[in-house]
C-alpha positions in Angstrom: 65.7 123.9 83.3 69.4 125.8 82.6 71.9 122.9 81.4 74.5 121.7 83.5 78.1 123.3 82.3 80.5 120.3 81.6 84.1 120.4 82.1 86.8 118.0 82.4 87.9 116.9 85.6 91.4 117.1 86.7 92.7 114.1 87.4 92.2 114.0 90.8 88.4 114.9 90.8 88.0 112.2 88.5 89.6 109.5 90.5 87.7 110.7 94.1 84.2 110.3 91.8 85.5 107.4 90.1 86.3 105.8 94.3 82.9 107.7 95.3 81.2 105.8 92.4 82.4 102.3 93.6 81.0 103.1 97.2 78.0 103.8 96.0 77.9 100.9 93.9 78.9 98.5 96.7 76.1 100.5 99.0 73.1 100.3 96.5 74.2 97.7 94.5 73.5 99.2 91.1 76.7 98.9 88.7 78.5 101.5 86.9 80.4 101.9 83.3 83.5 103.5 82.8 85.2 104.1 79.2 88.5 104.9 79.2 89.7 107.0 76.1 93.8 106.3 75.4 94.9 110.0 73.9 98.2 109.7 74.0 98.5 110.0 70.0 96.5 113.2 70.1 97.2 116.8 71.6 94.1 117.7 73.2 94.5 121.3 72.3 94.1 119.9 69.1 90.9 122.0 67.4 89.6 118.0 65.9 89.6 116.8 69.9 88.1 119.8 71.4 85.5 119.2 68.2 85.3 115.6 69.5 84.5 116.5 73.4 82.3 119.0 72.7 80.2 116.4 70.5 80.7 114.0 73.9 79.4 116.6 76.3 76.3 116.9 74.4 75.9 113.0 74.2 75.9 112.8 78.0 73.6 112.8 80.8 73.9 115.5 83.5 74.8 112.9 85.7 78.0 111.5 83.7 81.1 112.7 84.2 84.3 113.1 82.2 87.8 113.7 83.1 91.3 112.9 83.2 91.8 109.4 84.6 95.6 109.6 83.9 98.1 111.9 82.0 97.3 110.3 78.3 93.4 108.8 79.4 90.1 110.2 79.6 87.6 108.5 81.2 83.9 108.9 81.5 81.9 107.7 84.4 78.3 106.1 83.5 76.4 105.6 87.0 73.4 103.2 86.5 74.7 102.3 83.1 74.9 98.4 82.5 78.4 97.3 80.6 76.0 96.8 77.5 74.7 100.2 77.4 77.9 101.7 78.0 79.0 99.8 74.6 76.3 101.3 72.7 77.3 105.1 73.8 80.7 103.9 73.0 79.8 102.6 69.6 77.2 105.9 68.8 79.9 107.7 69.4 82.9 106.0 67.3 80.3 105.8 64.7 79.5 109.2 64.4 81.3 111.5 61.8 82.4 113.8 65.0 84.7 111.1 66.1 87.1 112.7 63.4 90.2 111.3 65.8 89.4 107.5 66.5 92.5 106.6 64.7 94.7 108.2 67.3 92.9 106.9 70.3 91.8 103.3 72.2 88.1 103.2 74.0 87.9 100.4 77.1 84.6 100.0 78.8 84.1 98.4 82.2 81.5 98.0 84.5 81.9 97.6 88.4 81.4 95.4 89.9 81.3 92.7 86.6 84.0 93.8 84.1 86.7 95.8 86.2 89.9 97.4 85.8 92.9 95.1 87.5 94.6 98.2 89.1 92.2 99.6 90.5 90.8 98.3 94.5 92.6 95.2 93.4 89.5 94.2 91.7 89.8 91.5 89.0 88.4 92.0 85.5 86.8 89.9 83.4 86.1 91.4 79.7 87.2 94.6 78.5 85.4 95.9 75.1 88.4 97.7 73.2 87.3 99.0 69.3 84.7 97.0 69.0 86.3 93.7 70.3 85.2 91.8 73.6 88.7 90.5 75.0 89.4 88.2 78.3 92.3 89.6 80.5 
């Protein structure tokens, strides 16, 4: 089987997946991660990030998806991925000598419909999971 091509998605992409997503969570009822990766310390022209997402596109399913999810953010969307399982990526990653830029970047993880982002369909979170720390908002 040829290997899917990954990319990042512009922003827009991302954010009608990210709105498909919750549909299709709401509709099957099988939750979702996202992990949102603050860059906005880090060029990501920068040879150490590129280094860093192509280690992330090789950790990834064909069905995940990465993209912008705002100007300085990257998120990643993990369909069927429980908020638990979306903290171990998170942490195999971080922990992983390719994460050469962790000191110039924040990782979130939510899951919909349990731990959601407050912006976003006025949904009310619950925990978000922020360098290896569970927090209450």
């Amino acid at each position: 089987m040829k290997e899917k091509m990954k990319r990042l998605l512009s922003k827009s992409e991302f954010n009608f997946l990210l709105s498909y997503e919750c549909i299709r969570s709401d509709y099957s009822k099988v939750n979702f991660s996202l992990i949102l990766i603050k860059t906005h310390k880090i060029n990501i022209k920068n040879q150490l990030f590129q280094t860093f997402l192509k280690y992330l596109f090789q950790r990834m399913r064909d069905l995940d998806n990465v993209g912008y999810y705002n100007d300085h953010c990257l998120g990643i969307i993990l369909p069927s991925t429980s908020y638990q399982n979306a903290k171990l990526f998170v942490d195999n990653i971080i922990n992983s000598n390719c994460f050469y830029v962790k000191n110039l970047m924040s990782v979130d993880v939510y899951s919909y419909p349990d731990q959601w982002i407050n912006e976003y369909r006025n949904l009310i979170s619950k925990k978000v999971y922020t360098n290896n720390t569970v927090q209450q908002l």
